[in-house]
N, C-alpha and C positions, 0 to 999 in steps of 0.2 A: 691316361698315360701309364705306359708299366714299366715299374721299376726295379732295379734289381742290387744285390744288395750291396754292392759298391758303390752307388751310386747314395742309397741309406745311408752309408757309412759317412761316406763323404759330406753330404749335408749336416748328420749330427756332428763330423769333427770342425764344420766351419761356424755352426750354431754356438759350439762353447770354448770356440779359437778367443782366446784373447787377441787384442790388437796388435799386437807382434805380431802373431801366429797368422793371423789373416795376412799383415803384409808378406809373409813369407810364402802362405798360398799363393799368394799373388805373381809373385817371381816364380816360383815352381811352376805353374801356370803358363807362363809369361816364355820360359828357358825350354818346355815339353814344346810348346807350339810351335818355337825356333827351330827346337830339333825336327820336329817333326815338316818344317816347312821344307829342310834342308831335306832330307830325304825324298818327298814329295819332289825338288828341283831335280836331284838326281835321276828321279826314275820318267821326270819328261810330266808328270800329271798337274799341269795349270791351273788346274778347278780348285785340288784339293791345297795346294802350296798357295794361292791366294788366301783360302778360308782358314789354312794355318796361322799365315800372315795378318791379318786380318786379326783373329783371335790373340794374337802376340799383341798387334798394336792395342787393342781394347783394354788387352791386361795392363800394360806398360801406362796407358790415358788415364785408369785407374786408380795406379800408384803415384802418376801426378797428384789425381784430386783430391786423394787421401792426406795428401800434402798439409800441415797449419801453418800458414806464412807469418803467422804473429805470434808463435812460440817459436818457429824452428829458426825464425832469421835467415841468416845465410846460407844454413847448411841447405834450407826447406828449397832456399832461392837455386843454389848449385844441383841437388836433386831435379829439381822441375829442369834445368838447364840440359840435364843427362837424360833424362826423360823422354825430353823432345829430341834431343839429337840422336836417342833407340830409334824412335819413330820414324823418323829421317830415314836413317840408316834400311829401316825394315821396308817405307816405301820403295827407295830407290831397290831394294835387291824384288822386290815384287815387279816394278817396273821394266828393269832393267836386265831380269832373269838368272842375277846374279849369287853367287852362296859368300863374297867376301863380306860383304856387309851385313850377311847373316851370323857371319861366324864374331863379327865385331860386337854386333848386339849381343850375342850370347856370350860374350866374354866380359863386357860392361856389367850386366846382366845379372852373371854368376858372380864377380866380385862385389856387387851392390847387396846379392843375395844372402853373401858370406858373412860379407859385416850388420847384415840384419839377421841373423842367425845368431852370432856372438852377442847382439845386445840382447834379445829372446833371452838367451843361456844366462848371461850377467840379471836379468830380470826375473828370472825363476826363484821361487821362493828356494832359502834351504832348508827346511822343514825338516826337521829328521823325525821317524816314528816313534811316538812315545813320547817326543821333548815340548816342550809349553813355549808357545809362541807369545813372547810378552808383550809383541804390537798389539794384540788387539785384546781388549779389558772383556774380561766376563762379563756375559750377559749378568750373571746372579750377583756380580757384587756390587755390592753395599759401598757408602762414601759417606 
């Protein structure tokens, strides 16, 4: 198979995504293939607006299972709830040859995105260059 180097890049930025990082792939993923399904509706092409669709629901079935129901509680339980009702939504507009329930997902979607975004950014180290990280104990010393 031949690859090229977007495609290289890509895999090395998912290989050293932290778990943030990767749910955030996931929705980026997840919000391209809505847009792109919506355009495919406009322009009349079935094939390709299914396989968009398709590829959204995958994404979105993913971010369920990524899900921990015995750390997250409730929040994990209302996630998995939003989840399925993306899914919902993404069938019926494949079904039904519709863009409202496209444009609803992708707005679920992108606000779920947002606020996995902001926690990524709150969970980023602040590291400044030069300054000594006192979490973590030197390998070399002594006790």
């Amino acid at each position: 198979m031949r690859t090229n180097g977007y495609t290289s890049y890509f895999d090395d930025e998912i290989r050293e995504a932290s778990p943030l990082k990767l749910i955030e792939l996931l929705y980026k993923g997840a919000l391209d293939s809505i847009a792109s399904a919506r355009r495919y509706l406009r322009l009349g092409d079935i094939r390709a607006r299914s396989r968009a669709i398709t590829k959204a629901i995958t994404l979105v079935n993913e971010l369920s299972f990524c899900l921990d129901h015995e750390v997250g509680g409730s929040l994990s339980k209302n996630l998995a709830s939003i989840y399925a009702y993306v899914a919902r939504l993404l069938i019926r507009a494949n079904s039904e040859q519709q863009d409202a329930p496209l444009a609803e997902a992708a707005q679920l979607l992108s606000n779920l995105a947002e606020a996995w975004s902001h926690c990524a950014q709150a969970n980023e180290p602040t590291h400044q260059p030069g300054a000594v990280d006192e979490s973590y104990e030197s390998i070399g010393a002594a006790r």
